[in-house]
Steps between C-alpha positions, in 0.01 A plus 500: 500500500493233758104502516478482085800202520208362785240530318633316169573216686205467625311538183808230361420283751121551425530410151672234533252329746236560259652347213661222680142457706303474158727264360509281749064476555489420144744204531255156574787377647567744748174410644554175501842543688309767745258213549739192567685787754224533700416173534835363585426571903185319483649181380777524687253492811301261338784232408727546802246489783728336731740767470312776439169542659463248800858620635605785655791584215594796368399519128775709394684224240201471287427863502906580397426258228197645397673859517740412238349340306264791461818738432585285261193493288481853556782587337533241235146714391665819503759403350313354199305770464856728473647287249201590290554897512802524558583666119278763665744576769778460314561863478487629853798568690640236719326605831214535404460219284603298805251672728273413255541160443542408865171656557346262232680187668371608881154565355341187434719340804315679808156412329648099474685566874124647597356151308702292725563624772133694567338133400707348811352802765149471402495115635685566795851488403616875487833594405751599774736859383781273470336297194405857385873637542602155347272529195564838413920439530432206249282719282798727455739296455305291205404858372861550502595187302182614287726830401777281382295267278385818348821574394491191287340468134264234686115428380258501742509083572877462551508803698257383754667169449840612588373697823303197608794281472754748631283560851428149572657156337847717415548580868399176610665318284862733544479511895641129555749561217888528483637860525377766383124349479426568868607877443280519188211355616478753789547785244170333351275384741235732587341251724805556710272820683252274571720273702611759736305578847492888614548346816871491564785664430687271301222468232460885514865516339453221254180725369732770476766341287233369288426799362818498353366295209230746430711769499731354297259392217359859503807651416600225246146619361560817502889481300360282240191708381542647167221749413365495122305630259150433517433165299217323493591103413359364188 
């Protein structure tokens, strides 16, 4: 039983690459986003020479940058491509529905993450595991937030919208604010993982009560999923 329950995920999780994989090479704008990715190290080198390539500095700040931004992307395309079928999931049960979708959000991501991050290393500028640890935190907890928009009777350009917003200018905009806007905008920042060093202890225990957020979106996921008949819209 456990093998078969194995295997089905695995063929789930297949599936699901596939489809989100084939919908995201025939987007034009994916590859132009893959393209602009890649480049981003380059002209950071290329534009910040005094800071970047005739000192001895540690690149990391451009490359954290670079990291989310390539979450972000990633899972703004995953999610647009959900919105789309989602009448098509509509019917599973609420696990694997989830599992599902979140496989379709962290699809397209590690090819973007790859984009970015894989365009840095091959002119010099490799990524250390604590922009990797970083970057796959954030990916989670935008994947997250991507569950929770697809709770919502959203179209596929004011759901990317509303993630967009929600990870970056919301935060930012929320974390100088009165109480409770500091509180909120830690709930939603999924740069937040980013910040963080593996290097100390302290930061090590922030990381862990940022996953709090994640979690927390998960479950509200998960307790406001309704499944359906099978509907296609129009």
């Amino acid at each position: 039983m456990e093998n078969r329950s194995r295997m089905g995920l695995e063929s789930m999780f297949l599936s699901t690459l596939r489809w989100a994989t084939a919908r995201l090479v025939r987007a034009p704008q994916a590859w132009l986003w893959a393209a602009l990715l890649i480049a981003c190290w380059p002209l950071v080198a290329a534009f910040t020479p005094v800071g970047m390539t005739t000192r001895d500095r540690a690149p990391g700040g451009a490359l954290y940058e670079i990291a989310f931004w390539s979450a972000l992307v990633g899972v703004a395309s995953g999610l647009a491509t959900v919105v789309r079928g989602r009448w098509f999931l509509a019917p599973l049960s609420t696990p694997r529905r989830l599992t599902v979708e979140a496989f379709a959000l962290l699809a397209p991501t590690g090819l973007f993450l790859a984009a970015g991050l894989g365009g840095a290393a091959l002119v010099g500028a490799p990524a250390s595991a604590s922009v990797w640890l970083g970057a796959g935190l954030c990916t989670l907890h935008l994947t997250a937030g991507g569950l929770l928009l697809l709770r919502l009777p959203l179209s596929p350009g004011v759901a990317v919208a509303v993630l967009v917003a929600l990870a970056w200018p919301v935060p930012a905009l929320l974390a100088g604010a009165a109480p409770p806007g500091p509180g909120i905008a830690r709930f939603l920042d999924a740069g937040q993982h980013l910040a963080f060093s593996t290097g100390s202890n302290p930061a090590e225990a922030h990381r862990g009560a940022a996953l709090l957020p994640i979690i927390g979106m998960v479950l509200a996921a998960a307790l406001l999923n309704r499944p359906d008949a099978l509907r296609r819209p129009g």
